[in-house]
C-alpha positions in Angstrom: 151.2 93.1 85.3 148.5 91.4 83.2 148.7 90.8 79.6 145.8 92.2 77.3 143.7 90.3 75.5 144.9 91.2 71.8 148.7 90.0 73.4 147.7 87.2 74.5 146.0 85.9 71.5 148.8 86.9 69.5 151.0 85.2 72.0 149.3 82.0 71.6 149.5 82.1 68.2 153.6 82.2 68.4 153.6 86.6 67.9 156.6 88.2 69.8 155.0 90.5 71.7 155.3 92.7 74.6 154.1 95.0 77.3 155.7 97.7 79.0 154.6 99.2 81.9 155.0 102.9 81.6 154.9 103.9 85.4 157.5 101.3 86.5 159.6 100.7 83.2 158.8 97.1 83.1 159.2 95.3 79.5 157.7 92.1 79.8 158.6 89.8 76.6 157.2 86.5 75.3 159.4 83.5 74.7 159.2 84.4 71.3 160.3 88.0 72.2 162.9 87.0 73.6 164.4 84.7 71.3 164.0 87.3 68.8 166.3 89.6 70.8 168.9 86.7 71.0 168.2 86.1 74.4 167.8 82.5 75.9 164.2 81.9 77.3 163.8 83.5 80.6 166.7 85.3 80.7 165.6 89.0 79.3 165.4 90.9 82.9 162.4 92.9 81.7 164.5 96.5 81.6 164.6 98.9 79.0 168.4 99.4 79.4 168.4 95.9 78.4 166.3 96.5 75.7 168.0 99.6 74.5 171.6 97.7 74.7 170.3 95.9 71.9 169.2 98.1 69.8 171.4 99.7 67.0 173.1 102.8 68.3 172.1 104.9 65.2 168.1 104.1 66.4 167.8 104.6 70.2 166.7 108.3 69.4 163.7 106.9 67.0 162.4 105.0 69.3 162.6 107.5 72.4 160.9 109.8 70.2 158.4 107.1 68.7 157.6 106.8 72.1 157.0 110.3 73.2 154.6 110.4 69.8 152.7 107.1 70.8 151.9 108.3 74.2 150.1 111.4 72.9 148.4 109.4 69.7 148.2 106.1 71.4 149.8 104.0 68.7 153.3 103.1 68.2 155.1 101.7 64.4 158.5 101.8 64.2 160.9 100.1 62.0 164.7 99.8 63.6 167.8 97.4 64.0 168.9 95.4 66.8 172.1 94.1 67.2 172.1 90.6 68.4 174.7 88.7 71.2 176.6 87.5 67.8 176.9 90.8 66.4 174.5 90.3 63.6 171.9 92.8 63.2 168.4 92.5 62.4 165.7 95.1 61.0 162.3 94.8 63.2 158.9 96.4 62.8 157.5 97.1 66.1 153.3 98.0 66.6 151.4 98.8 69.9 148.8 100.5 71.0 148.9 102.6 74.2 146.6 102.2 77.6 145.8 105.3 79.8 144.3 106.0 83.3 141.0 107.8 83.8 143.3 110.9 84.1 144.2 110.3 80.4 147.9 109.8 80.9 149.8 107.2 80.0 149.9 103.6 81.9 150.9 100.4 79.5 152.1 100.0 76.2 151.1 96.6 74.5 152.7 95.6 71.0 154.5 92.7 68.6 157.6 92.6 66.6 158.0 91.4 63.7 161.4 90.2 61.8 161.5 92.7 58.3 165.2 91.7 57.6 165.3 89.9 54.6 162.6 92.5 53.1 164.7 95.5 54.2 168.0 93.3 52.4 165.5 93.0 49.6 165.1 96.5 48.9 168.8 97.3 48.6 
């Protein structure tokens, strides 16, 4: 699966960022991905079920349906924790934009994540 251009710019510039293939379910993550995950480089298997492990419990239903939203508007933002090997937990903000076939449905999601943790302790 290729990269866009936006991600790979952004990946050169040290962005975590991501693709997922819609069809097939495959999450493809930058280095920098991945080390924001708390995952050593190379070792994120590229699953969702991977992906979803790490995310907090209380915000695996807004993504699913910030998901189902982005495929019909055709960009995703979502704000959510993950919960890291350690058992700390971080607060991420998560952008993509959605690709689609010539049939109009659905094909690749590309994106970045962004750390927000110390603004979200900030607000309390």
């Amino acid at each position: 699966m290729a990269v866009s251009q936006s991600s790979t710019s952004q990946s050169s510039a040290g962005m975590p960022v991501w693709e997922l293939n819609i069809v097939t379910g495959e999450n493809k993550w930058s280095a920098e991905t991945e080390a924001l995950y708390g995952f050593a480089p190379g070792t994120y298997d590229s699953t969702l079920e991977t992906f979803f492990n790490r995310v907090h419990p209380d915000d695996r239903e807004i993504i699913k349906r910030k998901d189902e939203e982005a495929f019909q508007t055709g960009n995703f933002e979502a704000e959510f924790r993950i919960i890291l090997p350690d058992g700390a937990i971080r607060w991420l903000a998560a952008e993509a934009e959605v690709f689609y076939d010539e049939l109009g449905n659905p094909i690749r999601m590309s994106g970045v994540d962004r750390d927000i943790t110390e603004q979200k302790q900030s607000q309390t």
